[in-house]
N, C-alpha and C positions, 0 to 999 in steps of 0.2 A: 287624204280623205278618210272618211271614218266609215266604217262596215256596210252601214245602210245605201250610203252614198256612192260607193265604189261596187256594189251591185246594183244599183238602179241605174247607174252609168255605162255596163255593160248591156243592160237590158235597153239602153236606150226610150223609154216609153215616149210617146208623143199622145196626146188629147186629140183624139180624131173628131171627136163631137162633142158641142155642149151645149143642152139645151136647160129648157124646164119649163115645171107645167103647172098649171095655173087652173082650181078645179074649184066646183061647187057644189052644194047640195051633196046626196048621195051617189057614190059613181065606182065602181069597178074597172079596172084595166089589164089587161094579159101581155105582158111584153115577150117580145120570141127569145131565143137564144142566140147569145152574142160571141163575137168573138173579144178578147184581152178581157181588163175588167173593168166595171161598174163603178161610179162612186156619184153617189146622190146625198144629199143633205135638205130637211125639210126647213123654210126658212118661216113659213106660217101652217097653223092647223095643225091636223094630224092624222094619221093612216093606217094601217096596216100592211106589212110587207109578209110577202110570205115564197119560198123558192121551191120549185121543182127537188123534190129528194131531200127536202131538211124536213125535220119531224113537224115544226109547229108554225104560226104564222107569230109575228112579231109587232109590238106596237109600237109605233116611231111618232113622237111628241115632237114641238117644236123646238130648234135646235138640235135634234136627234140630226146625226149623219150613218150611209153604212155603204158598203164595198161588198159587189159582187162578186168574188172573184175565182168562179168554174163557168161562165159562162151559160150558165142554165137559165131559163124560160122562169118567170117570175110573175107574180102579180102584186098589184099596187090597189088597195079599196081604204074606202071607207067602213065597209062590213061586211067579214068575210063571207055573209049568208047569199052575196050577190055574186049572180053568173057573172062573169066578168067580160068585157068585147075586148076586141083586137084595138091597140092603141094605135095600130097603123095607122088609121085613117083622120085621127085628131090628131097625129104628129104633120102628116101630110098637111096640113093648113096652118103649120105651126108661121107665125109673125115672127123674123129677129130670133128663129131658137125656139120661142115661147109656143107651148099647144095647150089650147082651151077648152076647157070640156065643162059642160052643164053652167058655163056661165061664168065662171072662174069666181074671183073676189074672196073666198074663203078659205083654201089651201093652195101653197105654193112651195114646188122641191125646184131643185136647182143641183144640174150636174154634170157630168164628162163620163166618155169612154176613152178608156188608154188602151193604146194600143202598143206591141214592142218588137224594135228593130230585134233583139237580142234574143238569140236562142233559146236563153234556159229562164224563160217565165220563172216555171215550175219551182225555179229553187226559191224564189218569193214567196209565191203564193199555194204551193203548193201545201205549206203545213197550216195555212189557216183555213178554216174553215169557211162553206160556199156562201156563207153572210157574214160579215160581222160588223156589229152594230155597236156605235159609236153614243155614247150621251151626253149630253149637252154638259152634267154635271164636270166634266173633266177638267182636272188645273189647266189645261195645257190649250181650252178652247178656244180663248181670245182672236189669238191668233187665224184660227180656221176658219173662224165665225168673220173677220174683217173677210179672208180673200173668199167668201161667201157672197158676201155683200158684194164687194166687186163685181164678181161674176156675175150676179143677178144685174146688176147694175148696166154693166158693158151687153149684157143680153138685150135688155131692154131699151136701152139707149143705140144700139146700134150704127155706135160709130166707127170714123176710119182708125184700121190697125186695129179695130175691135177681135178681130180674130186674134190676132198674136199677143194681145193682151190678154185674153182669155186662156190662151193655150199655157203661157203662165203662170196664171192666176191657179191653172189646174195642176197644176204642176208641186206648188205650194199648197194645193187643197193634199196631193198623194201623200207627199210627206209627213204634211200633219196629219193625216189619220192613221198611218202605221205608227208615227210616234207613241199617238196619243192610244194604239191598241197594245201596243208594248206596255207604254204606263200602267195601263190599266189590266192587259193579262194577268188573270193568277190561276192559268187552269194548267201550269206548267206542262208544256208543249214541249215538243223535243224537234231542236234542229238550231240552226247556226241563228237565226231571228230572236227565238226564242232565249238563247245562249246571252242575248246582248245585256237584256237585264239582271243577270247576276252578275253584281260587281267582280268577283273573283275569276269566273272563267269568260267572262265580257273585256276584261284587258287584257287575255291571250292572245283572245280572236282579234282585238283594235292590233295589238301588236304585230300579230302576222300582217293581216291586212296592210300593216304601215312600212312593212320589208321585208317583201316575200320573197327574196333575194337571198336573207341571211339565213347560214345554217342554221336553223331554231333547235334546240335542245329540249330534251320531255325536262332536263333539270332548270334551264332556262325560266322556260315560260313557267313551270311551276312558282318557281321564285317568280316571279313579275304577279302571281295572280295569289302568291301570299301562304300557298298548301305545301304540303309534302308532295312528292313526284308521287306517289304511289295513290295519295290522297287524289291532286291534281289530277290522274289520268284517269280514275277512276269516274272523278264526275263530270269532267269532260265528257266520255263518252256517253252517262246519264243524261246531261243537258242537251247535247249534239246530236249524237247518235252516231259517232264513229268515232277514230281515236283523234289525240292531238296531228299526231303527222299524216295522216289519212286528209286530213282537216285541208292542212298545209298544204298538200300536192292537190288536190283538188280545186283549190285557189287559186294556184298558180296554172291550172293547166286552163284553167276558166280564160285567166287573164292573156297567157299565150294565144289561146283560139281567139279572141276579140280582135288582137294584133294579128295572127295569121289572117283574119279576114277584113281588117278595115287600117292594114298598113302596110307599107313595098317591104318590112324589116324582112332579110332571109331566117331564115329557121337557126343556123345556128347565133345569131345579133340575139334573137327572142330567148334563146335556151342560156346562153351567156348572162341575159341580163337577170334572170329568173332566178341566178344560181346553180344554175347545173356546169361542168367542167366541160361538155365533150356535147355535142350535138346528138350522138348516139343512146348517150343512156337520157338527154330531153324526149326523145322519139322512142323510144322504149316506155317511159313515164307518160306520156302523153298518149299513147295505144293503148295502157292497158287503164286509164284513167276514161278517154275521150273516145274506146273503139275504133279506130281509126288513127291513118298517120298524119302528122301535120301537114303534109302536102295534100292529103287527100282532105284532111277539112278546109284546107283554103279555098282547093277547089269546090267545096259542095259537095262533097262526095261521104258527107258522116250521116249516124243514126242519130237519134234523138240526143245523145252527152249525156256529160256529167249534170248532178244535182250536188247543189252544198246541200 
């Protein structure tokens, strides 16, 4: 699998909910504070979004899509001069997913919450910022714009297996808008996400990712990504924010804790397969990576972990 794929596969995410709302006339809404994150897309009209702790509100046009993802208390208007109510009680009567407010007919958003099996959110979402906002102009729309439709579709229509259609559909909505925020980032972020769109240190990171097992080399992967090692390592740790093999055991220790907790492998099967010689120095690398020892994170017994 390829970098994005093989951490959203650790995280596991599932679509706990998909609704969308169907609004009129003038209207203001306050939504609470959520748990995993957000991802809404306006399919008609247009709004304003604006988040808890981000400096400004935001104008979202049709086809605009955006992801919430700190879990902060938000609101959704027409114009932000309005006191806005609690959406609770227009979601409460929501038909099929769908909540109606002042009549509907002339704004419609359509969207999911993910939610994730997987410990380390954070290492996703933690370097983007608690909006970001999606536009329609993007090459890469087509695609997000059909499982849009969809979803609106299977909401409205309410049919059987509608559920697990949708949870799909949202599934393909995630991907495509990380993609499509990678395409379009130019505000050069720093971490392992952000790493992916430079060609040069984005096929270190594919590489590890694709055999984390082999002993990689700072001269290796240099060569694979076209620089000098000196060159290489340099702006690896610029894009990333740690070194190449900091990168490496991090990944791998990621990858062990998923198996330590969602497989019978014993510890030294997991540290064998990863590369390591001896079970002891995997348990050594995995404490001073993961705070804890692999026995103890199987059991539940760890802190928060590592972050790519």
């Amino acid at each position: 699998m390829d970098p994005l794929s093989d951490v959203l596969s650790l995280l596991k995410p599932r679509s706990t909910i998909s609704a969308g709302l169907d609004a009129g006339g003038n209207w203001s809404l306050a939504f609470p504070a959520h748990e995993g994150i957000k991802f809404n897309a306006v399919m008609r009209g247009a709004c304003w979004v604006s988040v808890e702790g981000y400096p400004e509100a935001q104008r979202l046009e049709e086809g605009d899509c955006f992801l919430l993802t700190r879990g902060r208390p938000f609101v959704l208007t027409t114009d932000p001069s309005l006191d806005p109510v609690d959406s609770g009680a227009i979601y409460a009567a929501a038909r099929h997913g769908i909540a109606t407010c002042n009549g509907g007919e002339e704004f419609f958003l359509v969207g999911g919450r993910f939610a994730f099996a997987g410990d380390h959110a954070a290492m996703l979402f933690g370097a983007l910022p608690p909006i970001v906002h999606l536009r329609e102009s993007s090459s890469q729309a087509s695609v997000l714009r059909w499982a849009l439709d969809q979803l609106a579709l299977e909401l409205r229509e309410g049919e059987l297996g509608g559920v697990l259609v949708a949870e799909h559909l949202a599934h393909i909505m995630l991907v495509q808008a990380l993609r499509r925020y990678l395409a379009s980032s130019t505000n050069g972020g720093v971490g392992w996400f952000f790493a992916l769109s430079d060609r040069q240190i984005g096929a270190a990171v594919r590489a590890m990712h694709a055999d984390p097992a082999r002993r990689w080399t700072l001269k290796e992967l240099a060569h694979l990504s076209g620089m000098s090692r000196t060159t290489f390592a340099q702006k690896f740790r610029q894009r990333v924010g740690m070194t190449a093999m900091e990168y490496l055991t991090r990944w791998r220790m990621l990858v062990a804790g998923d198996r330590l907790r969602n497989s019978r492998e014993n510890v030294a099967s997991i540290a064998f397969s990863l590369g390591y010689e001896s079970e002891s120095a995997f348990s050594m690398a995995f404490k001073r990576t993961m705070a804890c020892s692999p026995r103890q994170y199987r059991r539940g017994q760890h802190p928060a972990g590592a972050n790519l």
